[in-house]
C-alpha positions in Angstrom: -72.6 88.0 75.4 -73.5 85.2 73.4 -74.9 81.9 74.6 -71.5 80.2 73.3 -69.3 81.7 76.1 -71.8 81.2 78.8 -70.1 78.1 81.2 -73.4 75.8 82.0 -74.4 76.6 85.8 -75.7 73.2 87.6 -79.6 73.0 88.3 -79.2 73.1 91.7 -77.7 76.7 91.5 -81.2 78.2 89.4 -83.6 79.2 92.2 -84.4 82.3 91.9 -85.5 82.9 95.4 -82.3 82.1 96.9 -79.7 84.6 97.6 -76.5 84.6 95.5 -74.3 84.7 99.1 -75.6 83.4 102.1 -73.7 83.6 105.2 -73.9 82.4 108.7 -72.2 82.3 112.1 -68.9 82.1 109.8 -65.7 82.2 111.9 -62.3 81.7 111.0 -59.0 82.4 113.4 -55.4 82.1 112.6 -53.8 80.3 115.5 -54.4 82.7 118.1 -55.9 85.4 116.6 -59.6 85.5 115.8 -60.6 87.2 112.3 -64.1 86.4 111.6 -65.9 86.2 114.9 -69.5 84.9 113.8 -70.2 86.6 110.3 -74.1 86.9 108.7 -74.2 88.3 105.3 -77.1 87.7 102.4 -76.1 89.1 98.9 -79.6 89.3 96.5 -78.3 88.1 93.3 -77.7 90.9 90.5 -77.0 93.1 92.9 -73.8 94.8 94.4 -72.8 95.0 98.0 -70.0 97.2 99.6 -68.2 95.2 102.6 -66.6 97.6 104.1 -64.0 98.2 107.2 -60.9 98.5 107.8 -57.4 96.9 107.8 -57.4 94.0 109.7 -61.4 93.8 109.8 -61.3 90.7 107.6 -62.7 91.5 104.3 -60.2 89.6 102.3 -60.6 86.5 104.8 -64.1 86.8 104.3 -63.5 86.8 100.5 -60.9 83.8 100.3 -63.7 81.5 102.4 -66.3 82.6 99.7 -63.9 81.6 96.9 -62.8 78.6 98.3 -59.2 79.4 98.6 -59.7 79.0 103.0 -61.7 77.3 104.8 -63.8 78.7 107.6 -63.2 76.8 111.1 -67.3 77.1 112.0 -70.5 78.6 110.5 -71.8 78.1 106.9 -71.4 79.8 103.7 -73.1 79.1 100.6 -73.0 80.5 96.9 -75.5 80.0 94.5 -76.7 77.4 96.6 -73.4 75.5 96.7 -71.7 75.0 100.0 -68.3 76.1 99.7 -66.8 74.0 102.1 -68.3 70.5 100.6 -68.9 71.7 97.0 -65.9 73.7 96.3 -65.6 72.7 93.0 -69.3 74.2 91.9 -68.9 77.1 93.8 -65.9 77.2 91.7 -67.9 77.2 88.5 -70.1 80.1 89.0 -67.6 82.6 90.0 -64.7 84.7 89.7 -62.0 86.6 92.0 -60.6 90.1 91.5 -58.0 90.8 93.9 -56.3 93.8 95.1 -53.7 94.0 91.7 -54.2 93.6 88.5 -53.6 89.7 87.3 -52.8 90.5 83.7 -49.5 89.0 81.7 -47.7 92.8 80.9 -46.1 90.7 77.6 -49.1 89.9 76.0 -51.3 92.1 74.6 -54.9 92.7 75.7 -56.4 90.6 73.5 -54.1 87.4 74.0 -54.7 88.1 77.9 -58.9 86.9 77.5 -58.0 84.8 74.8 -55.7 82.6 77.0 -58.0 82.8 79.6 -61.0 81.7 77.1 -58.5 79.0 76.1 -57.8 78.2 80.1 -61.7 77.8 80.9 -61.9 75.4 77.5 -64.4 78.0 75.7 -65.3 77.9 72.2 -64.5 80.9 69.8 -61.7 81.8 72.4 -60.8 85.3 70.4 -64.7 86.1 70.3 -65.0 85.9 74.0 -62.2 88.4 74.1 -63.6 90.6 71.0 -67.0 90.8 73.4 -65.1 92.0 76.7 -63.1 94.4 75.0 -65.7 96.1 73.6 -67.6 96.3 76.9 -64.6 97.4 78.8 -63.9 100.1 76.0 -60.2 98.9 75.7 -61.2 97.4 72.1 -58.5 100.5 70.2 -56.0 99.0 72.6 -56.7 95.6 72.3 -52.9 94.9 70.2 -50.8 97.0 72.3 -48.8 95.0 75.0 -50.7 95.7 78.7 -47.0 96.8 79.9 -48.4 100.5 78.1 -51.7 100.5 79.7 -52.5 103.0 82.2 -53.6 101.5 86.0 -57.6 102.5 85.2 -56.4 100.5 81.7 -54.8 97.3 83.6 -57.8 97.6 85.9 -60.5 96.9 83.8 -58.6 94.3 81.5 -58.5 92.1 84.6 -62.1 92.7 85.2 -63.0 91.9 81.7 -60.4 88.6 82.7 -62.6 87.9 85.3 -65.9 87.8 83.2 -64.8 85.4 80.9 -67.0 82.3 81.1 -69.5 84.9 82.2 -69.7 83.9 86.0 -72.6 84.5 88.0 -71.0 86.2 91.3 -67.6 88.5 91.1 -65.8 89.0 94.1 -64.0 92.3 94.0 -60.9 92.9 96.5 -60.2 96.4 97.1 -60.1 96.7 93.1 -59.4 100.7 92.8 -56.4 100.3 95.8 -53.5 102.7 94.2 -55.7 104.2 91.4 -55.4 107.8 90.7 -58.7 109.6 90.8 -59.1 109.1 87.0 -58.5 105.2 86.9 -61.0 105.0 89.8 -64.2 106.4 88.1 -63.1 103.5 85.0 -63.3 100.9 87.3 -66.4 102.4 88.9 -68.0 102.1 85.0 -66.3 98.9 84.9 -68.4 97.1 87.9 -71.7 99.2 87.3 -71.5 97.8 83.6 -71.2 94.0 85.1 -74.4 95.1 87.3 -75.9 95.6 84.3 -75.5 92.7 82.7 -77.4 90.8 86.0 -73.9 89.7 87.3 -74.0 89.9 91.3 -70.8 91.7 92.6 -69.4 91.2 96.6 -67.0 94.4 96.6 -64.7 95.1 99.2 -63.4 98.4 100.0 -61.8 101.1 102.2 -63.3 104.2 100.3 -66.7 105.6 101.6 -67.1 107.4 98.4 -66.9 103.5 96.2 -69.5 102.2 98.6 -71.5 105.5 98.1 -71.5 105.6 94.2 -71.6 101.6 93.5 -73.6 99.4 95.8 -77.1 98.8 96.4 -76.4 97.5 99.8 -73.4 98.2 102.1 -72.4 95.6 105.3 -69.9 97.1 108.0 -67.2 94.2 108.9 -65.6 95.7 112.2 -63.8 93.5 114.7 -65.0 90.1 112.9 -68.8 90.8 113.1 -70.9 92.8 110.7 -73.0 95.0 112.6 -74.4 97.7 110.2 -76.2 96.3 106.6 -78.3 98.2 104.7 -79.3 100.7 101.7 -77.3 103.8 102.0 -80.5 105.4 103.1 -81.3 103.5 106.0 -77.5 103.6 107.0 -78.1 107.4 107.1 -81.1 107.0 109.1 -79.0 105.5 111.8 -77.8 109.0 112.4 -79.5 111.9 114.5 -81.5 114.2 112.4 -79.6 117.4 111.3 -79.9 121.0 112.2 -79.6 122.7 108.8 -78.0 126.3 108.6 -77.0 128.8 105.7 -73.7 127.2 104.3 -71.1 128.2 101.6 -70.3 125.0 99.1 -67.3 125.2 98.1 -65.1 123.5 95.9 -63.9 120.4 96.5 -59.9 118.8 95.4 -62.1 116.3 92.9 -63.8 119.7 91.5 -60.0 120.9 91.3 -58.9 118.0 89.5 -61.0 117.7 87.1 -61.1 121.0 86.4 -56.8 121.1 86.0 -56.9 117.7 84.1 -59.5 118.6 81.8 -61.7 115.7 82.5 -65.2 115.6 84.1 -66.1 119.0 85.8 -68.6 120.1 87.5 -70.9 123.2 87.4 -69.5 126.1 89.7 -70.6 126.0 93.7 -73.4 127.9 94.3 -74.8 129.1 98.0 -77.3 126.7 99.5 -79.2 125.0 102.0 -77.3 122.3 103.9 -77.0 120.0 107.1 -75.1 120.6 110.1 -74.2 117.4 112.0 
C-alpha cells in the first residue's frame, strides 16, 4: 500500500527485537468463574499464530484483553510494546479486530464499506485506500454491487480488507471462517496468508485443526485457562510417540469429493502408499 494510508505507529512501538504480543501470568474471571487462569503467550511480529481450544477455553477473552475491549484482573499483556491496560489508546492504534461475523454495512456497496472506514480513521485519498484493498482481496469486479449479494467467503474477506485499512500492525482474527462452506474457507485462508505477506502479524483463533495446520507458523493450545502446548506444527508432532508404519490404501477424502462435484480445486486420484499407524 502506499505510504499515504499507512497510520504513524509511536517510536516506542519500533524495536524490532520485541515481540508483537507478549503475554504473562494473565488472568481474568467472571464473578465466580475463572476463564484465563495464568496465560504466557509471545507472538514474533510478521508472523501468524493459531490459538486454539475449545468452547469455553477462553480464546475470545484472551482476544477482547489484547484489544482493549476487557480488562484482565492480574498478569500483563503488551502489544507492540504498549501495555494494554495503561496505554489503551496506542495499542489501539496499531491494531485491528476481526470477530466471529462479518462487520460489513449489507446496503452499501463494497467499495463505500472501506471508504467509510478510510473516512472513520481520518485517511487521506479515502476511495484509494479502498481501490488498494479490493484489489488485494480480489473483490475489485464486485466492488459496486451492494455486500447484501456477496457470498459468505465474499463478506469474509471485505471485512478483512475493513480491518487492514490504516494498515495496522497486529490483526486479531476471531474464529474468522465459523459458518463458511468449504469454498469460502480456502478465500479466507488466501485472505490471511496474503496479510502475512505483507509483514502484518496475525493472532488467529480457531476450532479447526485443519486452519491451524494450513495457516500458522506457530500454534498455542488454550485448555482450561492455561496454554500448555506452543510450538511449530513440527515440534507439536514430536510430542507424539513415533509411528509404526504399515501398507495402507489412501483413499478419498469428502474435500477430494467436493471439489471434485463443485468443480473447484481437485486433487490427483489416491494412489497406494506408505503411511503411519498411530
Amino acid at each position: 500500500m502506499s505510504a499515504a494510508t499507512r497510520t504513524p505507529t509511536p517510536a516506542a512501538a519500533q524495536s524490532p527485537s520485541a515481540p508483537a504480543l507478549a503475554v504473562h501470568g494473565l488472568r481474568k474471571s467472571f464473578r465466580q468463574l475463572e476463564v484465563l487462569r495464568g496465560v504466557d503467550l509471545e507472538v514474533a511480529r510478521g508472523s501468524i499464530v493459531a490459538l486454539l481450544g475449545s468452547n469455553g477455553a477462553g480464546k475470545t477473552t484472551l482476544v477482547r484483553i489484547l484489544s482493549t475491549l476487557l480488562r484482565a484482573d492480574a498478569g500483563s499483556a503488551r502489544v507492540l510494546g504498549h501495555d494494554v491496560g495503561t496505554e489503551a489508546a496506542r495499542v489501539r492504534d496499531t491494531i485491528s479486530l476481526a470477530g466471529q461475523f462479518a462487520a460489513v454495512d449489507d446496503i452499501l456497496t463494497g467499495r463505500e464499506n472501506l471508504v467509510l472506514v478510510a473516512r472513520l480513521r481520518h485517511l487521506p485519498r479515502p476511495r484509494a485506500v479502498a481501490d488498494i484493498l479490493l484489489e488485494t482481496f480480489s473483490l475489485t469486479d464486485a466492488a459496486d454491487r451492494r455486500v447484501a449479494t456477496y457470498s459468505g467467503g465474499m463478506r469474509r474477506r471485505l471485512d478483512l480488507a475493513m480491518s487492514l485499512v490504516g494498515e495496522p500492525a497486529v490483526v486479531f482474527l476471531d474464529e474468522p471462517t465459523t459458518g463458511l462452506d468449504p469454498a469460502a474457507r480456502i478465500e479466507v485462508w488466501d485472505a490471511v496468508r496474503e496479510l502475512a505477506r505483507g509483514g502484518t502479524t496475525v493472532l488467529l483463533t480457531t476450532q479447526y485443526l485443519e486452519e491451524a495446520e494450513q495457516l500458522a507458523d506457530r500454534i498455542a493450545i488454550l485448555h482450561e485457562g492455561r496454554i500448555i502446548v506452543d510450538g511449530t506444527l513440527a515440534e507439536l508432532k514430536q510430542l507424539l510417540p513415533p509411528a509404526e508404519v504399515e501398507y495402507v490404501e489412501k483413499q478419498p477424502s469428502l474435500e477430494d469429493v467436493f471439489f471434485a462435484v463443485v468443480g473447484g480445486t481437485t486433487r490427483p486420484a489416491p494412489e497406494p502408499e506408505e503411511g503411519p499407524r498411530s
